[in-house]
N, C-alpha and C positions, 0 to 999 in steps of 0.2 A: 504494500500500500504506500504508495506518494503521502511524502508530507501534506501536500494540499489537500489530499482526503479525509487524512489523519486528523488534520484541523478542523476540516468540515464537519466530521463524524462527533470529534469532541464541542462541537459547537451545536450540534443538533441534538447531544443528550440532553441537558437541560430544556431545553424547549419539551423536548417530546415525554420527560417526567412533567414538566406543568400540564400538556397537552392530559395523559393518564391520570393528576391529581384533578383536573377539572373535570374530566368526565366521570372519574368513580365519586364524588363529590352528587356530581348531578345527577346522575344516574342510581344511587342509592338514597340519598339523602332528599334531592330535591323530588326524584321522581314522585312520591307517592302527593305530593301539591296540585300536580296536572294531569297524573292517571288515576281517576276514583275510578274505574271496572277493576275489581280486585283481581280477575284472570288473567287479564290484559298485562294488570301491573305486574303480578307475580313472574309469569312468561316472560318483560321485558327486564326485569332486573335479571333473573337467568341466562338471557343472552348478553347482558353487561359483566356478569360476571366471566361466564364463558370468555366472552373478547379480551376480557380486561386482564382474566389470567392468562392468557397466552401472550396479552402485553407486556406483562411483567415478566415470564421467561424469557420474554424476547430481549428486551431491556437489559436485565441481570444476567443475559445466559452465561457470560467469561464468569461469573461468581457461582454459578448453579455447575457450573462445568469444574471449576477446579473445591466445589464441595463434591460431588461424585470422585474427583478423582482422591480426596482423602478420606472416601471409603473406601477404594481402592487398596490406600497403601496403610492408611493405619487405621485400619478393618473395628479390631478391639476397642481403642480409643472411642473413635465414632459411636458404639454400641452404648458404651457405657454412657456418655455425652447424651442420648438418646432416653438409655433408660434412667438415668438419674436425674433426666430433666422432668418425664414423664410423673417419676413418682415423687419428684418437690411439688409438682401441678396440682398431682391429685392432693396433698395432704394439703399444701398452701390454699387450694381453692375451696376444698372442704373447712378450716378453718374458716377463710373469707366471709363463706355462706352463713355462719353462726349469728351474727347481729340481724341478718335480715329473718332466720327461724327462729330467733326469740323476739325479735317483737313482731315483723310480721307474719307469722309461722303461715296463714293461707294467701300471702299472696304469691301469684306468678308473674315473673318479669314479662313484659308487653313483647322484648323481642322472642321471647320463646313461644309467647302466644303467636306472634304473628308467622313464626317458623310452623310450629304447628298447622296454620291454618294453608298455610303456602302447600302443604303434602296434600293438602285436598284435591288441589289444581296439578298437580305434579305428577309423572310419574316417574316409580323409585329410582330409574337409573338416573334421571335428567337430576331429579334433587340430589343426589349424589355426587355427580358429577361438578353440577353447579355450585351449590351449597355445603358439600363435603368436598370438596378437590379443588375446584377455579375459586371457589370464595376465600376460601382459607389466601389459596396463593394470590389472591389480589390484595386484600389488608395485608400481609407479610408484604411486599412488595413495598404498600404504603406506609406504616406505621412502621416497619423494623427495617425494611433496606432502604428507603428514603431516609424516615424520622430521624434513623438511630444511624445506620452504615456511610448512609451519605451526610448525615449533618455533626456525624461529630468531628469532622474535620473544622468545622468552624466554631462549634460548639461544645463545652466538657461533657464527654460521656455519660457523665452521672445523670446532667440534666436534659440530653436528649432518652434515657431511658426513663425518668420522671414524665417528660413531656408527650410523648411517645404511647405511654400506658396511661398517664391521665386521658389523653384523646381514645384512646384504645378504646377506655372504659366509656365515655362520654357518647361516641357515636355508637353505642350499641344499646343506648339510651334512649326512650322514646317520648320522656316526659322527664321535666325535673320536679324530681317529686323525691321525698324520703325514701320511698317504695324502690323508685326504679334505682336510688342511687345503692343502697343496700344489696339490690338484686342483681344490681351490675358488679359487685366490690372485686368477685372472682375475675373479671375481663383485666381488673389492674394486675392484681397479683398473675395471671397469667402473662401479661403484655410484660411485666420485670423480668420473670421468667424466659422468656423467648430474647428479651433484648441481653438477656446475660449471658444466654446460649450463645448468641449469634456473636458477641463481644471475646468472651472469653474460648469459645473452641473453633473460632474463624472460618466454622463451614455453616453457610448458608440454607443450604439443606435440612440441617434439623432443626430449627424450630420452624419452617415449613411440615415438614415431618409431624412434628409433636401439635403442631395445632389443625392439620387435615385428620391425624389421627382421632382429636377429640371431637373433632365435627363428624368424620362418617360413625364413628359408633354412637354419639347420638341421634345422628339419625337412621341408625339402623332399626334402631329402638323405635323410632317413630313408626319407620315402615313395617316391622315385625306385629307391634302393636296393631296396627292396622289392619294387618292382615288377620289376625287373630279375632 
């Protein structure tokens, strides 16, 4: 590749992560303002998600490529990395959940309701795919290889993993209310988690990994239940 490529390409990253921060923005966030047919809506965030994760390996793929290659070479490492991520998650997030099961022990968070109600309209492969695989990989994408991989070059670490999981937690929020903030508390403790992965064991991959993994087994549960 010519320098003047070279230039070109490092000059067009930037643009095309704002071009991906505006659309997953608008397309999660704003969409549900201008699409009230709930089928409609659920179907188009589906295909935002689809697009959007294959934006983001697009984007990251020299960082998605040299995390596969240190599962490659230091196989063990990786594992452990993986699995002692997973089971800080579960106990950190089970903790989490405690202040929202004692004081609001029957409420359910709205984004779970609304995930719930999306499997109506769904079917299990596409919410899987969607929702368990391209969702996951498009918020990692934003929140830990943006928030955290790309801004702490300008910004201390500490406080892009702070800033990173408060948003984490925020946009999975559907009301500011005591309820949802309680019910959200696990999204932070999670989002520390993945940005500590992705900080301290320098492969990209797993907390990609650890947070597809929590999303398709919950919704495996949804589908199973269903079917049932």
């Amino acid at each position: 590749m010519t320098t003047m490529n070279k230039t070109k390409t490092q000059t067009n990253v930037p643009a095309m992560l704002t071009v991906f921060c505006a659309v997953y923005i608008a397309m999660v966030k704003l969409r549900p303002l201008v699409m009230h047919n709930v089928s409609i809506s659920v179907v188009s965030l589906c295909i935002a998600y689809c697009l959007l994760g294959a934006a983001g390996i697009y984007l990251f793929r020299s960082r998605y490529i040299e995390g596969l290659k240190q599962w490659k070479e230091h196989t063990l490492r990786s594992i452990l990395w993986f699995v002692g991520g997973y089971i800080a998650d579960v106990i950190l997030v089970s903790l989490s959940l405690l202040p929202q099961m004692t004081l609001y022990p029957d409420y359910d968070g709205m984004n779970d309701n609304s995930i719930t109600a999306a499997a109506k309209y769904l079917p299990a492969f596409l919410m899987i795919l969607a929702l368990g695989i391209l969702g996951p990989v498009t918020e990692e994408t934003f929140f830990r290889f943006i928030l955290v991989d790309k801004l702490k070059a300008k910004v201390p670490a500490v406080l892009c993993v702070l800033i990173s999981s408060v948003l984490f937690m925020v946009w999975h929020m559907h009301a500011f209310t005591p309820q949802e903030l309680l019910a959200n508390l696990p999204k932070f403790t999670s989002g520390v988690i993945y940005s500590i992965i992705l900080l301290k064991s320098k492969n990209p991959t797993i907390p990609v990994l650890l947070h597809t993994s929590n999303n398709i087994l919950g919704l495996l549960g949804l589908v199973l239940n269903g079917a049932a």
